[in-house]
C-alpha positions in Angstrom: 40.6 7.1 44.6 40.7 3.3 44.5 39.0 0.9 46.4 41.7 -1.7 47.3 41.9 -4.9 48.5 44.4 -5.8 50.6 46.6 -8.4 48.7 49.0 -9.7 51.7 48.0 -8.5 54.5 50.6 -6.3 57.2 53.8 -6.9 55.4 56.3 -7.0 59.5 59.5 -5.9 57.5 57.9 -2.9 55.5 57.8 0.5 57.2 56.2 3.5 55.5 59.2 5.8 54.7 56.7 8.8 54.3 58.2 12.6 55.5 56.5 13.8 58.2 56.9 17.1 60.2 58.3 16.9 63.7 60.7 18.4 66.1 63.5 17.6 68.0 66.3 19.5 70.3 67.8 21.4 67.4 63.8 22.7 66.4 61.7 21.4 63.7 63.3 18.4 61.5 61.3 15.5 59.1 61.6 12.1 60.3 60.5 8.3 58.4 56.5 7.4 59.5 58.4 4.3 60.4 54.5 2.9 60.7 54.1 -0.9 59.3 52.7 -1.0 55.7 49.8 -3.3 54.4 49.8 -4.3 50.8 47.0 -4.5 48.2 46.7 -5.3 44.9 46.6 -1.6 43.5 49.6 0.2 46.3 49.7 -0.1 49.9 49.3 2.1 53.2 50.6 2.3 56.6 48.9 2.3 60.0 49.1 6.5 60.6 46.9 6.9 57.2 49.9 7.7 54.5 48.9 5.4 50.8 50.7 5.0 47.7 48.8 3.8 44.6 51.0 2.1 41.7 51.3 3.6 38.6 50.0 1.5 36.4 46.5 1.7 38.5 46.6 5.4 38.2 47.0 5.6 34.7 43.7 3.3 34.5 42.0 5.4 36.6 42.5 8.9 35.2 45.1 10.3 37.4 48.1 11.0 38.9 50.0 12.6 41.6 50.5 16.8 41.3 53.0 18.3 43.7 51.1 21.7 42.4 48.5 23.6 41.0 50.7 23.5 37.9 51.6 20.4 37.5 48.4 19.6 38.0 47.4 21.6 35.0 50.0 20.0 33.0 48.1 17.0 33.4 44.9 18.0 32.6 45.9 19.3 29.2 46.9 15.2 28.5 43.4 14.3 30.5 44.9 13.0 33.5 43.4 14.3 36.8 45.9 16.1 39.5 45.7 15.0 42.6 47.2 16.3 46.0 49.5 13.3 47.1 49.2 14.1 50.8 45.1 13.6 50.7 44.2 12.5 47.9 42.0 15.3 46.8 42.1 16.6 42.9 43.4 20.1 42.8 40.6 22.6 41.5 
């Protein structure tokens, strides 16, 4: 929801430790991105697309992360906006 700019740069030593979906020879497992991670002044993101916004810039903003549609509506009864932390989107 933020425009950031990027405050260092690609940080070599950070790796996004983000869940994703894969497989492997015992069938379907979750694995580390493992993708390098560039800072900015308000989070940072990786290379495959995954961000993280700090805290402290969501609360400026209007918003948090909602796992759910009812968490997210646990939010909105303090004001705060719900939004989906895979994509960003506000639940409706």
């Amino acid at each position: 929801m933020h425009d950031a700019v990027p405050a260092e740069g690609h940080d070599s030593d950070s790796r996004c430790d983000q869940l994703v979906a894969g497989y492997d020879e015992d069938g379907p497992t979750a694995y580390e991105c493992g993708a390098p991670v560039h800072h900015t002044d308000t989070g940072y993101s990786c290379d495959r697309g995954h961000a993280y916004t700090y805290a402290a810039c969501r609360a400026a903003e209007g918003w948090d992360y909602a796992s759910d549609q009812v968490e997210a509506e646990l939010l909105a009864r303090a004001g705060v906006v719900g939004v989906r932390p895979d994509d960003g989107r506000p639940w409706v």
